[in-house]
Each structure stands twice: as structure tokens, then as C-alpha cells.
TORGU-295865 format. One record per residue (C-alpha): residue in one letter; x, y, z; chain; residue number from 1. Coordinates in steps of 0.5 Angstrom, whole numbers, plus 500, padded with zeros to 3 digits. Layout:
BEGIN
a|X|Y|Z|A|NUM .
...
***
This chain:
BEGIN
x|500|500|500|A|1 .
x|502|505|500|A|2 .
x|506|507|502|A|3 .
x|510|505|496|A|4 .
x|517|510|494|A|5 .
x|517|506|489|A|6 .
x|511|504|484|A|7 .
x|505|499|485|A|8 .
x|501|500|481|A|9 .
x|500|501|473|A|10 .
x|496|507|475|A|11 .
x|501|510|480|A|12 .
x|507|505|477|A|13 .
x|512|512|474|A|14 .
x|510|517|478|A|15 .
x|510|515|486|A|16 .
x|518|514|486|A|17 .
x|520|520|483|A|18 .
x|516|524|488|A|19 .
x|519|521|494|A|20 .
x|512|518|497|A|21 .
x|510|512|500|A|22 .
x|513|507|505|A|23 .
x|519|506|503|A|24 .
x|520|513|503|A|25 .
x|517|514|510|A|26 .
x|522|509|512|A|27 .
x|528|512|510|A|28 .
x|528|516|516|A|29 .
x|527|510|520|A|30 .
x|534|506|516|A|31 .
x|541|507|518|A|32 .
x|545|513|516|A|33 .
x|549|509|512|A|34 .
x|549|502|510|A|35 .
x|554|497|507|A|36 .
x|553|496|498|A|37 .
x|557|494|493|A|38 .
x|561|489|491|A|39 .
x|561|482|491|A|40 .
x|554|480|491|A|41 .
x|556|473|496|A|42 .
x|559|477|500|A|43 .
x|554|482|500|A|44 .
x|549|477|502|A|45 .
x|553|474|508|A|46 .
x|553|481|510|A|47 .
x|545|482|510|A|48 .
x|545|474|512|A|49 .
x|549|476|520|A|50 .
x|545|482|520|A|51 .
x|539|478|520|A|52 .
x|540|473|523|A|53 .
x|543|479|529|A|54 .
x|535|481|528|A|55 .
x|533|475|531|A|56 .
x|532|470|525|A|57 .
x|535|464|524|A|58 .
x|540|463|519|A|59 .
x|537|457|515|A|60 .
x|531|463|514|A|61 .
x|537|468|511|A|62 .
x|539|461|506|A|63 .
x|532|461|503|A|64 .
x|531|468|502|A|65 .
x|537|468|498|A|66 .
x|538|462|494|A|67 .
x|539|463|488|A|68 .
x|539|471|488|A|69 .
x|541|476|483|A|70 .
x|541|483|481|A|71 .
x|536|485|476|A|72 .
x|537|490|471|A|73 .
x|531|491|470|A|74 .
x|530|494|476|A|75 .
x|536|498|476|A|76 .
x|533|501|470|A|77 .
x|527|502|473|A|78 .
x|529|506|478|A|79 .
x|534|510|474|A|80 .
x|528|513|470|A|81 .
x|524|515|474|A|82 .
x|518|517|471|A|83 .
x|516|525|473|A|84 .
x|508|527|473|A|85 .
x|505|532|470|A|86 .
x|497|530|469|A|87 .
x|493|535|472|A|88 .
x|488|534|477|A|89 .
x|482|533|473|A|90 .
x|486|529|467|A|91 .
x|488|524|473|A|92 .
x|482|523|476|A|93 .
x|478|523|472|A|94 .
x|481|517|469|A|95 .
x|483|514|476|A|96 .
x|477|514|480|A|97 .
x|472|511|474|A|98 .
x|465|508|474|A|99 .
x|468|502|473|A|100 .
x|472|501|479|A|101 .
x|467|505|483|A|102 .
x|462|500|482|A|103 .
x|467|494|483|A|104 .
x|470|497|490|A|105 .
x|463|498|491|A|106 .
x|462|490|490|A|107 .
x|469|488|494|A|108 .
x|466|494|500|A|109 .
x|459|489|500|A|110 .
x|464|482|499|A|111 .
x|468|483|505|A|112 .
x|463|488|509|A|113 .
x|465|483|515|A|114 .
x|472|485|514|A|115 .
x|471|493|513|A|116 .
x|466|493|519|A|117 .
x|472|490|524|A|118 .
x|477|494|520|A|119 .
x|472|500|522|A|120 .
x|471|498|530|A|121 .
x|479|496|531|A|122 .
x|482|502|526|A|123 .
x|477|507|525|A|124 .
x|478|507|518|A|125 .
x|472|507|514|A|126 .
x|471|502|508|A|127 .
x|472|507|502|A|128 .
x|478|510|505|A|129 .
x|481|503|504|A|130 .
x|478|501|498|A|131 .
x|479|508|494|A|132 .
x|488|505|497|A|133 .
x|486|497|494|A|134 .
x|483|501|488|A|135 .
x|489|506|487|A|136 .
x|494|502|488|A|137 .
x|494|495|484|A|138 .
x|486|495|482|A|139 .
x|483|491|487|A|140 .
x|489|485|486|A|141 .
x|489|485|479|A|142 .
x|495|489|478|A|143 .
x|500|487|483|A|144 .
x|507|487|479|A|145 .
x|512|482|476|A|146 .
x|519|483|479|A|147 .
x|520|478|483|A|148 .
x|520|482|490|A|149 .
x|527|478|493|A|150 .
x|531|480|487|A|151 .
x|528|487|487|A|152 .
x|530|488|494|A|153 .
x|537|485|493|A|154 .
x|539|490|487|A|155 .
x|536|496|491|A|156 .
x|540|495|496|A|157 .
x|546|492|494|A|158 .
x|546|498|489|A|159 .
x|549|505|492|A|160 .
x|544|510|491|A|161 .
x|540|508|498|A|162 .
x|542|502|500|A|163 .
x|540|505|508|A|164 .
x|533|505|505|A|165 .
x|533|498|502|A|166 .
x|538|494|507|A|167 .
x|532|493|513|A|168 .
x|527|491|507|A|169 .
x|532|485|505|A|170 .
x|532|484|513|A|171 .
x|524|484|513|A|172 .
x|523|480|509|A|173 .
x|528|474|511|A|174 .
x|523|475|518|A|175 .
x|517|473|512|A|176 .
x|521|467|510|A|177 .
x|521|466|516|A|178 .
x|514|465|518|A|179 .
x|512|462|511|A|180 .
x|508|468|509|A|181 .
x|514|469|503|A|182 .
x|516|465|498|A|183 .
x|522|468|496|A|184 .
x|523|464|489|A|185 .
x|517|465|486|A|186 .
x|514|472|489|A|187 .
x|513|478|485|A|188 .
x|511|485|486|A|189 .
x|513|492|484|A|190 .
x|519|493|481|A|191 .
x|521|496|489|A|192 .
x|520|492|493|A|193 .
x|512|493|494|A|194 .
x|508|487|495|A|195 .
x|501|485|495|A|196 .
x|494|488|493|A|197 .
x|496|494|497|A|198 .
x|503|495|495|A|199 .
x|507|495|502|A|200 .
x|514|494|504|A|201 .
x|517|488|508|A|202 .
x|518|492|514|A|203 .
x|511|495|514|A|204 .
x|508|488|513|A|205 .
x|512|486|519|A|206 .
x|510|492|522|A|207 .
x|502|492|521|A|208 .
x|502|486|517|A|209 .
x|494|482|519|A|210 .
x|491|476|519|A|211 .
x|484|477|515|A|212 .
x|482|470|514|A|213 .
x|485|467|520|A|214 .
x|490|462|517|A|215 .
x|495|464|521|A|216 .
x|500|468|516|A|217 .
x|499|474|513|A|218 .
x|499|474|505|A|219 .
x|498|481|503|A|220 .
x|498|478|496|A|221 .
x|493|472|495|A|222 .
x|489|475|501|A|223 .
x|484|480|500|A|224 .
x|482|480|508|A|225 .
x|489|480|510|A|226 .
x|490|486|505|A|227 .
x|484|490|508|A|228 .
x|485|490|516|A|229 .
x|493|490|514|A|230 .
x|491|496|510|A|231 .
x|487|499|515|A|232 .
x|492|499|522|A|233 .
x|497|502|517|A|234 .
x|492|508|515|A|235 .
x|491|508|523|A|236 .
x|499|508|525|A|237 .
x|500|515|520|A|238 .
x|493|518|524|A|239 .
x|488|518|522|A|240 .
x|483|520|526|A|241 .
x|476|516|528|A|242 .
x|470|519|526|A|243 .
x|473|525|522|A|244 .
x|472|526|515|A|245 .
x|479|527|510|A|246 .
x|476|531|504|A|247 .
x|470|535|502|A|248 .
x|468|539|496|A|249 .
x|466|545|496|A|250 .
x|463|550|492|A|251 .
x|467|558|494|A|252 .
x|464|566|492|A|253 .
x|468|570|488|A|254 .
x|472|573|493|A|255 .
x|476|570|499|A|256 .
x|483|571|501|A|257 .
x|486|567|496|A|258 .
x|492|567|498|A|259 .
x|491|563|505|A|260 .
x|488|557|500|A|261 .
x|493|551|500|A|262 .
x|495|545|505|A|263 .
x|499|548|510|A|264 .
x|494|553|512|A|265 .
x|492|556|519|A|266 .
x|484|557|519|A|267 .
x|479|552|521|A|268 .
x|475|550|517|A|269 .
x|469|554|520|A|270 .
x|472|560|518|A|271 .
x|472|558|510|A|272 .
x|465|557|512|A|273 .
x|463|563|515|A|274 .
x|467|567|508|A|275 .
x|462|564|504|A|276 .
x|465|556|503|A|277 .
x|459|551|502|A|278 .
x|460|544|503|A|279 .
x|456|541|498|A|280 .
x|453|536|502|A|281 .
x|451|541|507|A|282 .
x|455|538|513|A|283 .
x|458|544|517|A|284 .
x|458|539|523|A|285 .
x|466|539|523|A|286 .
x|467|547|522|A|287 .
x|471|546|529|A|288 .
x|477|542|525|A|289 .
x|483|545|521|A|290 .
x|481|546|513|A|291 .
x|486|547|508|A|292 .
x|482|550|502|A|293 .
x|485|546|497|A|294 .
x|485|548|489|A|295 .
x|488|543|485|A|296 .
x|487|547|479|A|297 .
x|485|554|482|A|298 .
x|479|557|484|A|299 .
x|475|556|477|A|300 .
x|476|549|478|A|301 .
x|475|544|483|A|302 .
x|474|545|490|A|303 .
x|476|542|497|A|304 .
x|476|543|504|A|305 .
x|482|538|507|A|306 .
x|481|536|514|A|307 .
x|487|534|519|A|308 .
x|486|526|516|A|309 .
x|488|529|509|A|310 .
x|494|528|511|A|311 .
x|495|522|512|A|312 .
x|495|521|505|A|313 .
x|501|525|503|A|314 .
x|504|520|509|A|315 .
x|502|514|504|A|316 .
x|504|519|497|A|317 .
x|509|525|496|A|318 .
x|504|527|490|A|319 .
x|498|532|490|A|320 .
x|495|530|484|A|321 .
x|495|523|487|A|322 .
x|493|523|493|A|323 .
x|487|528|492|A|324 .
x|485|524|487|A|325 .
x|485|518|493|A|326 .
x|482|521|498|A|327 .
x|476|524|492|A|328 .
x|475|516|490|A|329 .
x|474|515|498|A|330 .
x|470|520|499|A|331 .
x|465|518|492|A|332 .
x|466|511|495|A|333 .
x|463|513|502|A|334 .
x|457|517|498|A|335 .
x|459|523|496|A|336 .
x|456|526|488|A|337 .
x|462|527|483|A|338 .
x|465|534|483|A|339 .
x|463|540|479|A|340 .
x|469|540|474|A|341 .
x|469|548|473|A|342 .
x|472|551|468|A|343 .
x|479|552|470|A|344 .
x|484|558|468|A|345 .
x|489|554|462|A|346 .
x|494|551|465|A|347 .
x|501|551|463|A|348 .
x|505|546|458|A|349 .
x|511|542|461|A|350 .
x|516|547|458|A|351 .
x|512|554|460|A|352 .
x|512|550|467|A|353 .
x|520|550|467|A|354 .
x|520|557|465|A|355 .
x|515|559|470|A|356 .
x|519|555|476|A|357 .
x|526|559|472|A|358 .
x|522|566|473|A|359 .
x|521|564|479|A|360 .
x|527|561|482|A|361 .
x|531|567|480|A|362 .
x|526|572|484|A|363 .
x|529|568|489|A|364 .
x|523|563|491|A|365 .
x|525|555|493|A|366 .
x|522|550|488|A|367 .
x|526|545|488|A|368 .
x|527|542|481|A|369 .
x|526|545|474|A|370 .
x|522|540|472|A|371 .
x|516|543|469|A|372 .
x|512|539|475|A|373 .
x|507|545|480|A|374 .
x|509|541|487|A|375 .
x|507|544|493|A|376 .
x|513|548|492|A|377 .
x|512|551|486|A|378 .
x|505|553|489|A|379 .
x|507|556|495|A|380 .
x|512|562|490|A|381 .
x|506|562|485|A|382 .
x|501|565|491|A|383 .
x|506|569|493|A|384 .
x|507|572|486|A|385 .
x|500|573|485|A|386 .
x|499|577|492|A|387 .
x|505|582|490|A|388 .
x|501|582|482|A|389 .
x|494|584|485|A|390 .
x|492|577|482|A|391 .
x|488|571|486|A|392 .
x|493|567|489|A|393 .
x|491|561|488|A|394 .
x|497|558|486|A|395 .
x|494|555|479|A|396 .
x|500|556|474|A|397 .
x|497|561|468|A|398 .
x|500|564|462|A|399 .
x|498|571|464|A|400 .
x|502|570|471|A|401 .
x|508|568|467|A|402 .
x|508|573|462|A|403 .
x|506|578|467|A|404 .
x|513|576|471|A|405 .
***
């Protein structure tokens, strides 16, 4: 699940690396600062094999997980080329979030309705949050990736790039072996590591793995319960409050203080009310709660309040574009109406982007990289662009701001 660094699904498959989302970059804060790489590959693994084994699994365990191991090529390949995401919010999810998989997550909520409601009762996560990640991620199971997960894990932590990241991973996933939940021969998964119909990590599914389906192991990729109540303790583990909404479509006036709009604001989301913000579904009953007014393609389109939960999804995806569309498929999923799309101001192709960001940096704005991609970096110095000009800053990139810097 998620929480993928690295790719999971076909929909999430280039993009969910290059932005630094997902498990394995929520993990690389955990790893060690430096972790030993390269070289020969027996010596290598023997090295990973005493570590293990000094982590508390046994050695016949580390020789099972790396028999027969091998470095991949394609996986380097992959990771060296990462793809970068430059879909805008209605593009994406208008293709993500469909009617076809609405009404198959609608099925799967009704198939495992036990399994959701205990996931509900011991996690406090809602089915439509789960099965917006399970459809996200690798379409309900039928997308879970054809690298073989141990040989993917040996090349990424034997390669020198982050090996701190990907070491513990080979270490959780000798654990797996261990308690018979991981075939190292024949297990595939995405080409990162991930593993499963909600795409995790060894070390998360050490961490949070389940027993849905009461076999005694936890098989995130063959079982739909494991996946589900594996899925929902981690959601719970990255904060998702209780009874809290995550996202909530509003409708705005003409005039607001564009310039606090964005995640990272400091009103509440009664405040967007009392200005004249209107939830469409008429529910003001959380006015109470932090709420970011979140405009993916600025005021003449979408509109969102983002609650404290909304979080929870940048922990699980680094992408705006993507997790607003996943907590958006949660929210349909839970009975929300489609948004109204707008009619949202012309964008910007990817090379006025990078011009953009270039005009941008030179007046003395951080947005990281030039990459012709609107990251939150790059929205916080269009706002503040926009509020020097006169114009509504809210922090959709346009052509008339480009010429007008």
C-alpha cells in the first residue's frame, strides 16, 4: 500500500517514486544512516545474512531467502528512469477514479462488508478509504507487479543509491520467510519491493501485516481480507482520526483570501464557511476542524476542504494530484456526488512550466527541481507571486501569470 516509494500499480507505476511517496520513503527516516553496498554479491548477501540473523531470524531462514538470488537489470533500469507526473487533477482522476472500478469497489465493499466492518471497529478507518488505496494501488488485485519481490530488494539494496533504505527491507522480508508468508522463488510484486493487493513493504507488513482470513499467515497478495485489515492498521498507524472526515467538496463565492488557500493553512474549516464556502453535501458539522481549501487547478475549478485526515494520504503518496484523487475515489465510495469540474483557467504546458519555475527561482523562490511539474513547492511561490501582482493567488499556474513575471 501505499505507501510505495516505489511503483505499485499500473496507475501509480512511474510517478509514486520519482516523488518521494509511499512506504519506503516513509521508511527511509527509520533506516540507518549508511548501510554497506556493492561489490560481490555472495559477500554482499552474507553480510545481510548476519544482520539478519542478529535481528532474530535464523540462518536456515536467510538461506532460503537468498537462494538463487540475482541482480536485476531491469529493476535498476527502472529506477534510474523514473517517470515524473504531469497530469492535471481532472486528467488523472477522471481516469483513476471511473465508474467501472466505482462499482467494483462498490462490490468488493459488499463481498468482504465483515472484514470492513471489523477493519472499522479496530482501526477506525472507513471501507471507502481502504477501497479507494486497494483500487488505486493495484485494481482490486489484478495489477500487483512481475518482479520478483526478493531479487528486486537484492538489486536495490546492493546498488549504492539508498541502500539505508532498501537493507531493513531484505531483513523484513527474510522474517517473511521465516514465518512462511513469502515464497522468495516465486513471489512477484512491483519492481521496488512492494508487495501485494495494497502494495507494502516487507518491513510495514512485519509492522501491520494481519490475519484477515484466519489462516495463520499474512498474504497480502493472495488474500483480500489480509489486505484489507493489513491495509486499515496501517492507515491508523499514519493517523487517521476516528469518525473524521478527509475531503470535502465545496462550492466557493467570488471573492476569498485566495492566498490562504492551500494545504499547510492556519483556518479552520468553519472560518471557509463563515466566507461563504459551502460543503455540497450540506454537512458543516465539523466546522470545528482544521481546513485547508485545496484547489487543484485553481478557484475556476474543483474545490476541496482538506481535513486533518487528508494527511494521511501525503504520508501514504508524496503526489498532490494523486492523493487528492484517492481521498476523492474514498469520498465517492462513501456516498459523495461527483464534483462540479468548472471551467478552470489554461494551464501550462510542461516547458512554460519549467519556464515558470525558472522565472521563479531567479526572484528568489525555492521550488526545488526544474521539472515542468506544479509540486507544492512550486504553488506556494505561484501564491505569493500572484498576491505581489494583484491577481487571485491561488496558486494555478496560468499563462497570463507567466507573462506577467
Amino acid at each position: 500500500m501505499h505507501r510505495s516509494l516505489a511503483s505499485r500499480s499500473a496507475l501509480a507505476l512511474l510517478f509514486a517514486l520519482a516523488l518521494a511517496g509511499g512506504a519506503a520513503a516513509q521508511q527511509a527516516t527509520d533506516a540507518a544512516p549508511a548501510a554497506p553496498c556493492g561489490g560481490d554479491l555472495s559477500a554482499f548477501l552474507e553480510g545481510v545474512k548476519k544482520d539478519a540473523v542478529a535481528a532474530g531470524a535464523s540462518a536456515a531462514a536467510a538461506d532460503e531467502a537468498f537462494a538463487g538470488a540475482e541482480i536485476d537489470p531491469k529493476v535498476l533500469s527502472r529506477d534510474r528512469a523514473q517517470g515524473v507526473f504531469k497530469q492535471t487533477f481532472l486528467e488523472f482522476s477522471q481516469r483513476t477514479v471511473s465508474q467501472g472500478r466505482l462499482d467494483i469497489g462498490r462490490q468488493k465493499m459488499k463481498q468482504y462488508a465483515d472484514v470492513f466492518a471489523r477493519a472499522e471497529q479496530e482501526f477506525g478507518v472507513p471501507p471507502g478509504v481502504i477501497t479507494a488505496f486497494w483500487a488505486m494501488e493495484t485494481d482490486f488485485g489484478a495489477v500487483q507487479g512481475d518482479f520478483n519481490t526478493r531479487n528486486a530488494l537484492v538489486t536495490l539494496a546492493h546498488d549504492c543509491r539508498r541502500p539505508e533504505l532498501f537493507r531493513p527491507q531484505l531483513i523484513a522480508l527474510v522474517e517473511m520467510v521465516q514465518h512462511g508468508d513469502l515464497d522468495p522463488a516465486t513471489n512477484t510484486g512491483a519492481w521496488a519491493g512492494e508487495i501485494g493487493q495494497v502494495q507494502m513493504l516487507p518491513r510495514d507488513i512485519i509492522a501491520y501485516g494481519m490475519d484477515g482470513d484466519g489462516d495463520g499467515h499474512i498474504r497480502l497478495k493472495q488474500s483480500s481480507p489480509d489486505a484489507i485489515l493489513t491495509a486499515a492498521k496501517f492507515i491508523q498507524h499514519l493517523g487517521f482520526e476516528r469518525g473524521q472526515p478527509w475531503l470535502q467538496e465545496v462550492t466557493l463565492p467570488d471573492n476569498l483570501p485566495w492566498e490562504k488557500s492551500g494545504l499547510g493553512g492556519t483556518m479552520k474549516a468553519g472560518e471557509w464557511f463563515a466566507l461563504g464556502v459551502k460543503p455540497r453535501d450540506g454537512n458543516t458539522a465539523f466546522g470545528n476542524l482544521e481546513g485547508d481549501l485545496v484547489l487543484p487547478q485553481g478557484r475556476m475549478g474543483p474545490a476541496f476542504i482538506a481535513y486533518p485526515n487528508f494527511k494521511i494520504y501525503l504520508e501514504w503518496n508524496k503526489s498532490f494530484i494523486y492523493t487528492t484523487s484517492a481521498a476523492y475515489f474514498g469520498t465517492r465510495l462513501s456516498g459523495a456526488e461527483p464534483y462540479l469540474k468548472g471551467v478552470p483557467e489554461q494551464g501550462l504546458a510542461s516547458d512554460q512550466m519549467k519556464a515558470l519555475q525558472t522565472k521563479l527561482q531567479s526572484l528568489g523562490h525555492d521550488v526545488g527541481e526544474i521539472d515542468g511539474i506544479l509540486g507544492s513547492g512550486t504553488r506556494v511561490a505561484i501564491q505569493k507571486e500572484q498576491q505581489r501582482l494583484g491577481m487571485p493567488a491561488d496558486g494555478w499556474a496560468t499563462p497570463a501569470l507567466l507573462n506577467a513575471l
